[in-house]
Residue, then its C-alpha position, 0 to 999 in steps of 0.5 A: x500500500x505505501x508503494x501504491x501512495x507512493x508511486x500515486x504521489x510521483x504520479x501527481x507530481x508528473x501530472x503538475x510538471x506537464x500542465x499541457x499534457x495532463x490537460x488534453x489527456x484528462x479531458x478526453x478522459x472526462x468526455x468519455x467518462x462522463x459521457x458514459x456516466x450520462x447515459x449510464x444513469x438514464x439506463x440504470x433509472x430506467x431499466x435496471x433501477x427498482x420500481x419506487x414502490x413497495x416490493x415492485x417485483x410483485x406489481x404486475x400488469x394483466x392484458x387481455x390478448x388476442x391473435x397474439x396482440x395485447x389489448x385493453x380489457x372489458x370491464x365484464x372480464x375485469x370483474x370476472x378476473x377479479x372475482x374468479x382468480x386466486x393469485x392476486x392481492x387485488x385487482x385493479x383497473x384504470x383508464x384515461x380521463x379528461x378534467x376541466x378543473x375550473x378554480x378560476x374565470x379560465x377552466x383548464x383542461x387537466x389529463x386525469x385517471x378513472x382508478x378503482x379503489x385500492x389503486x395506491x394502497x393495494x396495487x401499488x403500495x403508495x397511500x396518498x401523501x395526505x388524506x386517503x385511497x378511495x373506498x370500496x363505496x366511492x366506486x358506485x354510481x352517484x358515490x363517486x364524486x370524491x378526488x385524489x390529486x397529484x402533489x405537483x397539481x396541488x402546489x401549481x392549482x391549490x398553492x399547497x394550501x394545508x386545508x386542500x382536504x374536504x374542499x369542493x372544485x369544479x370539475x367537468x361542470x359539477x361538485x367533487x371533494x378532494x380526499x387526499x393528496x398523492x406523494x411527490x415523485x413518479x406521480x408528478x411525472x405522470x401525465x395526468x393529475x387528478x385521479x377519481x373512482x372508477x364506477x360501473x353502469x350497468x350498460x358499461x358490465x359487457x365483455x365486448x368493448x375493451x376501455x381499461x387496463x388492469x394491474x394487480x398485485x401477486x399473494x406472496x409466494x406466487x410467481x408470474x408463471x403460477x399467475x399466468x396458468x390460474x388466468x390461463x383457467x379463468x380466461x377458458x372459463x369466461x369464453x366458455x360463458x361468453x362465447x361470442x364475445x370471448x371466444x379466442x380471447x386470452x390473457x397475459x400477466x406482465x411485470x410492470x416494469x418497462x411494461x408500458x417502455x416500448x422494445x424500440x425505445x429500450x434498443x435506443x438507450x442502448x445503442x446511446x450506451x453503446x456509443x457512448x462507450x466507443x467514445x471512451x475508447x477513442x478516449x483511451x486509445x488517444x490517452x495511451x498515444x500520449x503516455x506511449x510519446x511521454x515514455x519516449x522522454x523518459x527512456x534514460x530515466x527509467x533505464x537509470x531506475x532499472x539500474x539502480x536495482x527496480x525490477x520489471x515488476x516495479x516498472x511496471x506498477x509504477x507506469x500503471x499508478x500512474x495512468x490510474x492516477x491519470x484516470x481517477x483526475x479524470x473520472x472526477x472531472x467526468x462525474x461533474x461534467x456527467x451532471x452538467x450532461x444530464x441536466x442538458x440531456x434531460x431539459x431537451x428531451x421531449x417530454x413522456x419519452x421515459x416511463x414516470x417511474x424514471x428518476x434520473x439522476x446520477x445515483x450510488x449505483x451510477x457512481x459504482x460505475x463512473x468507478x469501474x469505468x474509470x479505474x477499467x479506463x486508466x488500465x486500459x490506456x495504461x497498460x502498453x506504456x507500462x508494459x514497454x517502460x518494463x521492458x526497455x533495452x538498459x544497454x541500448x538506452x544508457x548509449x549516448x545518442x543509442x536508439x532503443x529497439x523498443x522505440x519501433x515497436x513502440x511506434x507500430x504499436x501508436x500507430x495500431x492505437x491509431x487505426x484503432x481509434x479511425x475504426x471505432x469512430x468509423x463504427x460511431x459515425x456510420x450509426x450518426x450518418x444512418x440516424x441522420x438520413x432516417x430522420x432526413x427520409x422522415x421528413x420526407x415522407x408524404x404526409x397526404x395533407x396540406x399543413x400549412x395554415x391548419x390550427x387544431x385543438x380538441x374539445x374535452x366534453x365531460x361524460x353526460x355533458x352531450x349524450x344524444x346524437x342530435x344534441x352532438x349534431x347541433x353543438x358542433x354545426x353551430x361551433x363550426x358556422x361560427x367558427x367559419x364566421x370568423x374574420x380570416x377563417x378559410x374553413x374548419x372541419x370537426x372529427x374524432x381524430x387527427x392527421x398524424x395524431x391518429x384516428x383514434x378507434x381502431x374498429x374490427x370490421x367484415x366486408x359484406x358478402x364475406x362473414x366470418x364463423x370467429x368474431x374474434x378473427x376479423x380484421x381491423x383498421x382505424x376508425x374515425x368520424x368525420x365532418x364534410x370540410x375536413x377532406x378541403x380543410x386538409x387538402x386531402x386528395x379524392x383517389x376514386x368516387x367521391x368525399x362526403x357532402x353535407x346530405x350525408x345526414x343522419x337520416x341519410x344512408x350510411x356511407x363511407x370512405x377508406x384509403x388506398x391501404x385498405x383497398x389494397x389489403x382487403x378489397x383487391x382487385x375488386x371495384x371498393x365503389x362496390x362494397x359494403x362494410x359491416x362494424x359495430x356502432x358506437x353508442x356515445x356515452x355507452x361503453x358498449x357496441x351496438x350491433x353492426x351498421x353497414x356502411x357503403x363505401x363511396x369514395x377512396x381517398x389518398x393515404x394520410x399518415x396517421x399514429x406514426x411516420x415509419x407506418x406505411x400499411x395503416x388502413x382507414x375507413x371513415x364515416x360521416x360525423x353526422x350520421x355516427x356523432x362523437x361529444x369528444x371531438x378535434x377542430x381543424x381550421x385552415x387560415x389564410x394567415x398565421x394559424x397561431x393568431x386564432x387561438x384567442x378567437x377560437x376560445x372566445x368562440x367555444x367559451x361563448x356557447x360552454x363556459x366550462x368547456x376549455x379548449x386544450x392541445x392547441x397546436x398547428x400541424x407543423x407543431x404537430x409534426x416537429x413534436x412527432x419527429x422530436x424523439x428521432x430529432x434528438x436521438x440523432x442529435x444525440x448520436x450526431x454528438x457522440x460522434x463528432x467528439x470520437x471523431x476529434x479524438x481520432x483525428x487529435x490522435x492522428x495528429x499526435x502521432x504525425x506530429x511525433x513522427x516528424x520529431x523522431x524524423x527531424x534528421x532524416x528530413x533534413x538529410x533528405x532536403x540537404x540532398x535535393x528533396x523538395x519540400x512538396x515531396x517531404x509533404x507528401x511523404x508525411x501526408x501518405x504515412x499518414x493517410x496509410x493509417x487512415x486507410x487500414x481504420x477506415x478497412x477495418x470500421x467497415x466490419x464494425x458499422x456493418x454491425x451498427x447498420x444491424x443492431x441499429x436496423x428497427x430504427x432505420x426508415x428508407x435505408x437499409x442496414x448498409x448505405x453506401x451513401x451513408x458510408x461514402x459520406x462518412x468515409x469522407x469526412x474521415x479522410x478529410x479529418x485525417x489529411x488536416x491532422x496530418x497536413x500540419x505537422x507535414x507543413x512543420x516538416x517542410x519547413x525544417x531547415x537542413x543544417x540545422x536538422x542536421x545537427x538535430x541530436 
């Protein structure tokens, strides 16, 4: 141990002798550390990190299942669940609510939960902050009025008032008393903040509409696997009852953790990790170019050492001190630049990218691995100088003037550190270039609507607020016409989805003439009611037939429209003018299906994106608005001006016929569409970063090695000039050693973005795995990055005056 202190204390005081070379090292070093830390501390919060509840390994949460999909549950088969299964502490079922809390002149629109009672105490171990849970009784009708409300909404809305307890708000029109305020932490990043009971009407108790998510809590003792066979006998009985709508259905217990992080994401912070690491190792084999020339300058010394009686063992120890020496300076300075990291990457991430229970920040754990990786760092820089310290020539070295035989293989092995370092960035660049003509193609991607001058926002009509169709009919026509009204107003259109955003129903459906023996086999697509001005509100293209007019009423018939994808993967080559298709009605108010209307298809329209840009299959069926009315509608207007400008009048507008009614999700489709493309946006800006910092590394790494050569090769340059080289033939031989190495790097990354192209191939839109124009694009930048590194120590060499080269040591 003294010899450990000792040789650290020598270490340090090398450290304060060279302020220049421990400057550059260490802050290659802190890249790359904290870099990893950053990135590490999102992974371990996420995905490694325990759930902050009590014993979360038995949080599960079960989903209905069919054709091998996940699917919401109905609330028949979620009572049934609950009373018939024998794994479970309590069952627990939610869905998304909208609120407008009104506690100013302003009413605000505020996501929310319908939870059954037991959700915090039961399921998930987190009674509220203050107050209680809701009881067994709050969970029937006309009981139900009770609310529970996240601490971030109490402080923002109520001030934190200590007497929030037992007050009567407005919500959604009528009177509710909040019973209790949730802790802070995982809720507040919650979308939603007001949380109220789950009450079932009798219309609601059928096993056909599926509206809810269930999780549960396992009985100490049962695992996963116990759980999912008592499900697998209680789903079989449940089909054997209700045949018709439960045959072929299923369930699947899953622990909650990640449940609701989708795989695609999950694959990107693991590719971020994955870069993050190869700039640490740019950063590594930069350091260990420096110590490697260092140790040149320190041959006579080290050979005086071994002389005087220190073993090789001893050199070694010494040489490898002092790089952890290096490495811990270093991993100090990554820790604090890993929190400035994560606060930068944290404020531009966009906003739900990460499940609520994340707390990111950088922990023990994280901490445990800025050590190891820093102390795996400072071994690895450090062992190929340490290793040709200890094994120096003494005889070779003590001559004066003497050249140690060493000094070659020491500059083959710098110059493998090299290729090494232009491989790795290679990898790195390959997998920025591939994020970035992906998120090119993205923005490229026919949309099938014109978005410019185009203001949406959607109406959060309260549950029993418009119940009857003619009720919905007549409140939306007028709010259209007045809308239309408005100075600068070109046209507006009301439907229950949005371009982009999605249709919002997803509805099984049979072709006419084609009935199938399993309900439960049917095809779907999405659904979505529509009024006749959305198509000239968007610049939707008619394809064939024709769009809906305001006679498509509804005491019309029942007609319809689909897109091209739906004629293509279900009608053929059948003429779509001439079918039919049959889906269950939706009732408004009732979470239940009605039976099947069949609607004629008029019209086919051009393909609109819709949920996601990379989707290129998604068919659509759209009906009159008026002939299936919706309370929960979204308002598009086109402009002839700024859209953004309208948002005032449009509220005065909606405020002029529902004072309680806000107007929420206010927004153009071009904000509509920088927010769709936001994630892609900032994992490539991301990866984009990590790879331009591997490829200053790389390019700084080649530059000290042609640096370095021009100083061991001062002599022989001026030799040659003395005999008639001219200075262009002194560049380019520098210049072609140079590139030489650069070439081999970029051989060898060739292997290594291949890799990157595959593991990076879920992610890639438009492009293959392998894109040459990509890798041509790289290869590119490489190079130049290579031959400016190299071109200033070639300029150096060329202006190296022959006599006195000549006499250079």
């Amino acid at each position: 141990m003294a010899n450990l202190l000792r040789d650290a204390q020598f270490g340090f005081r090398l450290l304060k002798r060279r302020p220049g070379f421990a400057t550059v090292a260490v802050l290659a070093l802190a890249l790359g550390i904290g870099a990893n830390t950053a990135i590490f501390s999102v992974i371990y919060s996420t995905l490694l990190e325990p759930m902050p509840y009590p014993d979360p390994g038995k949080i599960v949460v079960v989903w209905s299942k069919i054709q091998g999909n996940r699917n919401g549950v109905s609330a028949g088969d979620y009572l049934d669940w609950k009373n018939q299964s024998h794994s479970f502490e309590g069952l627990t079922a939610w869905t998304g609510q909208s609120f407008n809390l009104s506690t100013s002149s302003q009413p605000e629109q505020v996501d929310g939960r319908l939870v059954s009672p037991g959700f915090f105490s039961v399921t998930f171990g987190t009674p509220p902050m203050m107050g209680r849970d809701f009881l067994p009784e709050d969970g029937e009708v006309g009981k139900d009025h009770v609310l529970l409300i996240t601490h971030a909404l109490w402080q923002r809305r109520f001030g934190g008032d200590p007497k929030i307890l037992g007050q009567q708000v407005r919500v959604n029109g009528e009177s509710y008393t909040v019973v209790g305020v949730l802790p802070p932490g995982a809720y507040d990043r919650l979308d939603e903040q007001i949380f109220a009971p789950l009450s079932f009407k009798p219309e609601q108790l059928n096993h056909d509409f599926h509206w809810l998510l269930v999780a549960g809590r396992l009985k100490p003792g049962v695992t996963i696997g116990q759980a999912q066979a008592d499900m697998n006998i209680v789903t079989q009985h449940i089909a054997e009852a209700y045949p018709k709508s439960n045959k072929s259905w299923s369930s699947s217990v899953e622990p909650l953790q990640n449940d609701f992080f989708g795989r695609d994401a999950q694959n990107e912070l693991w590719l971020m990790m994955g870069a993050v690491v190869f700039v640490l190792l740019v950063a590594c084999a930069n350091v260990a170019n420096l110590l490697l020339a260092r140790g040149m300058a320190r041959q006579k010394e080290i050979a005086v050492r071994a002389s005087s009686g220190a073993s090789r063992g001893e050199l070694f120890s010494q040489f490898l001190t002092e790089s952890l020496t290096l490495a811990a300076v270093g991993g100090v300075l990554g820790v604090a630049l890993a929190w400035a990291m994560l606060k930068a990457l944290m404020a531009t991430m966009p906003p739900y990218t990460l499940p609520s229970e994340a707390d990111v920040r950088v922990s023990l754990p994280v901490l445990g691995f800025t050590i190891a990786a820093t102390m795996l760092s400072g071994v690895l820089f450090g062992v190929a100088p340490a290793w040709h310290a200890s094994s120096l020539n003494l005889n070779e070295v003590l001559k004066e003037g003497g050249r140690s035989t060493s000094g070659s293989s020491r500059n083959k092995l710098r110059r493998a550190l090299v290729v090494i370092e232009f491989s790795l960035a290679l990898t790195l660049l390959t997998g920025a270039g591939l994020a970035i003509h992906t998120f090119w193609n993205l923005r490229q991607v026919d949309l099938g609507i014109r978005k410019d001058h185009v203001l949406t926002f959607s109406l959060p009509v309260p549950n029993g607020k418009l119940t009857q169709p003619e009720q919905i009919n007549g409140f939306y026509k007028q709010l259209i016409d007045k809308i239309e009204a408005l100075p600068g107003v070109e046209s507006a259109s009301a439907s229950t989805g949005l371009p982009l955003e999605g249709t919002n129903f997803g509805m099984p459906f049979t072709i006419a003439g084609k009935p199938v023996a399993d309900n439960s086999s049917r095809p779907g697509a999405g659904f979505q009611m529509t009024t006749p001005g959305y198509y000239s509100t968007y610049g939707i293209q008619m394809v064939k037939g024709r769009a809906f007019t305001e006679q498509d009423t509804a005491g019309g018939a029942h007609v319809a429209m689909v897109n091209e994808n739906f004629v293509k993967k279900f009608l053929g080559d059948a003429d779509p003018l001439t079918e039919r298709i049959l889906v269950e009605q939706l009732i408004p108010g009732v979470t239940k299906l009605g039976p099947p209307i069949e609607w004629q298809i008029i019209g086919v329209f051009h393909n609109v994106k819709n949920g996601n840009l990379r989707n290129g299959n998604f068919a659509e069926i759209d009906v009159p608005f008026w002939q299936s009315p919706w309370p929960q509608a979204a308002i598009s207007v086109r402009t002839f001006n700024d859209p953004a400008g309208m948002s005032k009048s449009l509220a005065a507008v909606v405020q002029s016929m529902d004072s309680d009614l806000p107007i929420s999700d206010v927004r153009t489709m071009d904000e509509i569409l920088e927010r769709d493309l936001s994630g892609d946006r900032f994992a490539t800006t991301l990866l984009g970063t990590f790879a331009a910092v591997a490829l200053i590394l790389a390019a700084m790494g080649i530059y000290g090695v042609m640096a370095f050569a021009v100083a061991q090769r001062t002599h022989e340059i001026g030799l040659r000039m003395a005999l008639g080289a001219v200075p262009s033939r002194v560049l380019g031989l520098i210049v072609k050693e140079g590139m030489l190495l650069t070439g081999i790097g970029l051989a060898l990354g060739l292997a290594g973005s291949y890799l990157v192209g595959r593991a990076m191939k879920a992610e890639l839109y438009g492009i293959g795995s392998i894109d040459p124009l990509v890798f041509g694009a790289v290869a590119a930048v490489l190079v130049a990055s290579a031959l400016l590194a190299c071109y200033v120590p070639a300029r150096r060499a060329m202006r190296v005056d022959p006599m006195v080269a000549l006499r250079y040591e």
